[in-house]
LUMDOTOR-567335 format. One record per residue (C-alpha): residue in three letters; x, y, z; residue number from 1. Coordinates in Angstrom, 2 decimals. Example, Ala and Ser with C-alpha at 12.3 -4.5 7.8 and 13.67 -1.06 7.14 Angstrom:
BEGIN
R|ALA|12.30|-4.50|7.80|1
R|SER|13.67|-1.06|7.14|2
This chain:
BEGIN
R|UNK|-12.54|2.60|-0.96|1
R|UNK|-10.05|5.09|-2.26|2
R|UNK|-6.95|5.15|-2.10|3
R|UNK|-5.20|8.35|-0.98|4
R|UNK|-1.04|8.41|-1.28|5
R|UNK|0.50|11.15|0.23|6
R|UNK|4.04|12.46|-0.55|7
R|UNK|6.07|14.82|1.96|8
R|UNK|9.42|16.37|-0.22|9
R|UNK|10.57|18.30|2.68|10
R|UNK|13.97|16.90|4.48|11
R|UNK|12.54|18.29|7.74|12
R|UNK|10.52|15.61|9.78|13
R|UNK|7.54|16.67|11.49|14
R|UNK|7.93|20.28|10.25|15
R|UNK|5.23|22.52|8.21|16
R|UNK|4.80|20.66|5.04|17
R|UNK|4.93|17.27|6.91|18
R|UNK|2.21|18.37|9.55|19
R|UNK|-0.11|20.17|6.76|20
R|UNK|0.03|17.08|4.74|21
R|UNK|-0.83|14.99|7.83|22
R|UNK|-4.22|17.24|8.50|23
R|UNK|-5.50|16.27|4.70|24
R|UNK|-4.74|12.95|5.03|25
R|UNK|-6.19|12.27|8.39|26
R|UNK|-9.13|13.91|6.86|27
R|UNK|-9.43|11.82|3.98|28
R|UNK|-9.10|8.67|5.99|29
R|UNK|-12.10|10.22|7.90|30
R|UNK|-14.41|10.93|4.67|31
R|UNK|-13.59|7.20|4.15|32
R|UNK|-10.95|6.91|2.30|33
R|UNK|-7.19|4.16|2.82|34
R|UNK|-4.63|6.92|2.83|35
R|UNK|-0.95|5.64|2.33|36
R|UNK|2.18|8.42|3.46|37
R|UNK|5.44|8.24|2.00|38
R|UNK|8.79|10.06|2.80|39
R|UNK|10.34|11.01|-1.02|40
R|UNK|13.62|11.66|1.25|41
R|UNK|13.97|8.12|2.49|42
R|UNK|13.77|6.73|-0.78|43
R|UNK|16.91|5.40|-2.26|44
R|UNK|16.14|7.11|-5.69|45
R|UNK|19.04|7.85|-8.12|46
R|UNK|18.94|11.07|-10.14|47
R|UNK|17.48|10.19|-13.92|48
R|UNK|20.21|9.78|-16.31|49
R|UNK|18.47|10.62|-19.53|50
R|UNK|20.19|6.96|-21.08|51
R|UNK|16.40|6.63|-22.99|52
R|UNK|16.44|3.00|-21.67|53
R|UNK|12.42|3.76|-20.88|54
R|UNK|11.94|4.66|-24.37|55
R|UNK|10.26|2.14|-26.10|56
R|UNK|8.80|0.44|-22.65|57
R|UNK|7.76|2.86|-20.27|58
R|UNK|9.86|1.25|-17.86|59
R|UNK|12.86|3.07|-16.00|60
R|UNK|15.88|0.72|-16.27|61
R|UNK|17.39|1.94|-12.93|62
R|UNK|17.07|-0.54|-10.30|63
R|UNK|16.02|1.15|-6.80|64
R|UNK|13.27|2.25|-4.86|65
R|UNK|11.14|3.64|-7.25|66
R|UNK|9.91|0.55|-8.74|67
R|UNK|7.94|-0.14|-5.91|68
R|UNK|6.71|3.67|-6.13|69
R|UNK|6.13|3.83|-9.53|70
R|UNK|3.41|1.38|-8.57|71
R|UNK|2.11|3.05|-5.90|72
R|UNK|1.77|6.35|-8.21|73
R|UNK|0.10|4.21|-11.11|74
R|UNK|-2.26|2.46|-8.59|75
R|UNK|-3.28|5.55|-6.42|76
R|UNK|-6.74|7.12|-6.40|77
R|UNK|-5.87|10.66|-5.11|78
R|UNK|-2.48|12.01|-5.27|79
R|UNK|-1.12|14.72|-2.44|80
R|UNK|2.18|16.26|-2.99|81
R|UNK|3.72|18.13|0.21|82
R|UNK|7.01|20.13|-0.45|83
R|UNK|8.88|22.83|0.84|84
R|UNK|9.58|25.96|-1.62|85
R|UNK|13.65|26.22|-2.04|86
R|UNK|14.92|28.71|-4.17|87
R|UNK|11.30|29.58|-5.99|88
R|UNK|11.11|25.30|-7.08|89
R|UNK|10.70|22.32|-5.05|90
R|UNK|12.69|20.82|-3.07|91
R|UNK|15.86|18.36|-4.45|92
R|UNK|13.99|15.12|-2.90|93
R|UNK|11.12|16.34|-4.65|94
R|UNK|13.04|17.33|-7.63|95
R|UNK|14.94|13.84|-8.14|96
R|UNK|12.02|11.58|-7.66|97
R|UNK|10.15|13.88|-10.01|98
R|UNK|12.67|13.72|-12.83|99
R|UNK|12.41|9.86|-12.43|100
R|UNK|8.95|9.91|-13.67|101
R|UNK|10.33|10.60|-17.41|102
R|UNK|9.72|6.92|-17.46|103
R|UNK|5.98|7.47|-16.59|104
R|UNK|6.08|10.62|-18.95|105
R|UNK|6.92|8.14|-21.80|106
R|UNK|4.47|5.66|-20.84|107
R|UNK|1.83|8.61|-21.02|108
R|UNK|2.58|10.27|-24.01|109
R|UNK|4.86|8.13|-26.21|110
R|UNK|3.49|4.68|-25.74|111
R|UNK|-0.45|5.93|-24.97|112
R|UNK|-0.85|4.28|-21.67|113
R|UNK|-3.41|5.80|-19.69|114
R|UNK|-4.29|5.69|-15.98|115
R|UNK|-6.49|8.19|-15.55|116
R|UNK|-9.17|6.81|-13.87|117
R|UNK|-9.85|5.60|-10.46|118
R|UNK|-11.02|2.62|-9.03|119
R|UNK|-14.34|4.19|-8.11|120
R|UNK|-14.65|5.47|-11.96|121
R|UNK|-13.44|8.88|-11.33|122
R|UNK|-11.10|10.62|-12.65|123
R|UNK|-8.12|10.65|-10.79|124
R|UNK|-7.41|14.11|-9.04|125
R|UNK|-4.47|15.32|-7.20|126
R|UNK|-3.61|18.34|-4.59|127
R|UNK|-0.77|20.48|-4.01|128
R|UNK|0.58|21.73|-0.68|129
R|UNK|3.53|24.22|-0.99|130
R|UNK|5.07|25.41|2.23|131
R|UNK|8.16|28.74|1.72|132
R|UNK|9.70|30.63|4.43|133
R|UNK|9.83|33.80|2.85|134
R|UNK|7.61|36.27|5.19|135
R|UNK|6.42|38.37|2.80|136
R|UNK|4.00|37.81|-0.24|137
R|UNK|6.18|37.64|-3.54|138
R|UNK|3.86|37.01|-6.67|139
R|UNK|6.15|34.42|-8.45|140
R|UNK|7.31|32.87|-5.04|141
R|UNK|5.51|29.51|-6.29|142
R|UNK|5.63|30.40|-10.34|143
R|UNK|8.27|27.74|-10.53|144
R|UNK|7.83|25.16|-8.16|145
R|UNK|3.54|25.28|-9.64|146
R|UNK|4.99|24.54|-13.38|147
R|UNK|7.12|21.58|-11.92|148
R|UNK|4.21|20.08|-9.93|149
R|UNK|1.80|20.40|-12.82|150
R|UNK|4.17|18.43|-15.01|151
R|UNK|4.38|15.58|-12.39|152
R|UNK|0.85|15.29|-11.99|153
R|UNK|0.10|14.93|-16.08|154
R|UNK|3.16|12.39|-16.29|155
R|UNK|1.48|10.01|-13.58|156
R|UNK|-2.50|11.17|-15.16|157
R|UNK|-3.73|12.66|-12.65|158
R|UNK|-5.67|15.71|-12.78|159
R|UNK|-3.83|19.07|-10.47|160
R|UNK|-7.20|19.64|-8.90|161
R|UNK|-6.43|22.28|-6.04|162
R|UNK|-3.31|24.08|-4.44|163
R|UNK|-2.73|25.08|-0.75|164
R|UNK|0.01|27.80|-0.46|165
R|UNK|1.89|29.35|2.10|166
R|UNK|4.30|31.83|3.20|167
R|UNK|6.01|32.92|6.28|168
R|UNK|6.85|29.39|7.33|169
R|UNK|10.40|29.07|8.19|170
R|UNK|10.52|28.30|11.61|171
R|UNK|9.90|24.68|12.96|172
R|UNK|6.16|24.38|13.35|173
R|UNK|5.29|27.76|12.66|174
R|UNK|2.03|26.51|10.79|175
R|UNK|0.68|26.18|14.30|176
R|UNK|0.72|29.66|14.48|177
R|UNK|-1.30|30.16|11.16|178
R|UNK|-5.01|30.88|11.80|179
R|UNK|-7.04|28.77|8.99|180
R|UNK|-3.66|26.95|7.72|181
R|UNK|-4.90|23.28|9.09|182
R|UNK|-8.40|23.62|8.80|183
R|UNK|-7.58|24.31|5.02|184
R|UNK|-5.42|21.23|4.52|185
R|UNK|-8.40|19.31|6.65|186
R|UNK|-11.24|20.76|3.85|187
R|UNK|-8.93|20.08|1.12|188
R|UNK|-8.22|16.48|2.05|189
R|UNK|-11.76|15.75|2.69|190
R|UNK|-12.69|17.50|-0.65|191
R|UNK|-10.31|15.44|-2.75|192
R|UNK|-12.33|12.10|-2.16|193
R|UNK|-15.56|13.54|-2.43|194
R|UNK|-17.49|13.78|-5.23|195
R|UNK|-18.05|17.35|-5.23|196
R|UNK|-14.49|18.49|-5.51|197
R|UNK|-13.03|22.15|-5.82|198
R|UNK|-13.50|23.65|-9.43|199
């Protein structure tokens, strides 16, 4: 069975990003797959410090709740990330657990420790859900936010398989409003464990 861990950044329960994510996981669980949802803002996650004690381990030195995540990351078939767009990146509870994976960064690239494959033999594949307010369509609106997300997803291995974005989403729940917005989330969830994924 795979194993599906989804990741809301947004500080606003229940909201846009949190629902959308919800809809792809439900429909993973439903293609067959464990799915797993964690709140980044109710970890208890320091900012990285850049003191290079992961250097020559791979291991971050700080002692908080991302030691239990980092394994959760490593272990993960499928990897969902849910954030809210806030001033054209991601948003700061996104932001500081993503700067914490320097330690998985080094692991990657400096000590060549890979975990790019799943437990079914696939290679491990992620999605991206980004959710901004703005109601109008700005090219680079997610420019920023898509470099960030793509350099999380290499430092944990997994592969930035497919990206749902939207606009005009400022208001609580407005993605009820949106005609194909949960049906998208639904496909994408469902196409993320299956073994004919998006190209």
């Amino acid at each position: 069975m795979l194993r599906v861990l989804g990741l809301t950044g947004s500080p606003r329960r229940g909201g846009n990003t949190e629902t959308l994510l919800d809809s792809a996981l439900r429909a993973a669980q439903q293609a067959g797959a464990a799915t797993e949802k964690i709140v980044l803002g109710n970890l208890k996650a320091h900012p990285c410090q850049h003191c290079d004690g992961c250097l020559h381990t791979g291991v971050c030195i700080i002692d908080d709740d991302m030691q239990p995540f980092y394994r959760k990351l490593l272990e993960a078939d499928r990897l969902v990330l849910a954030c809210p767009i806030f001033f054209m990146t991601v948003s700061a509870q996104t932001k500081t657990v993503i700067d914490r994976c320097q330690a998985l960064w080094v692991a990657k690239y400096l000590l060549k420790q890979r975990h790019n494959i799943a437990s079914d033999g696939s290679r491990r594949r992620g999605l991206w859900i980004g959710v901004a307010g703005m109601d109008r369509p700005v090219p680079y609106l997610f420019d920023g936010a898509r470099r960030v997300v793509r350099s999380f997803f290499a430092a944990c291995d997994v592969e930035f398989g497919e990206e749902l974005l939207y606009t005009a989403m400022d208001e609580y729940r407005d993605v009820n409003l949106h005609p194909t917005a949960l049906n998208d989330a639904a496909g994408a969830g469902k196409r993320l464990v299956g073994t004919n994924p998006k190209p």
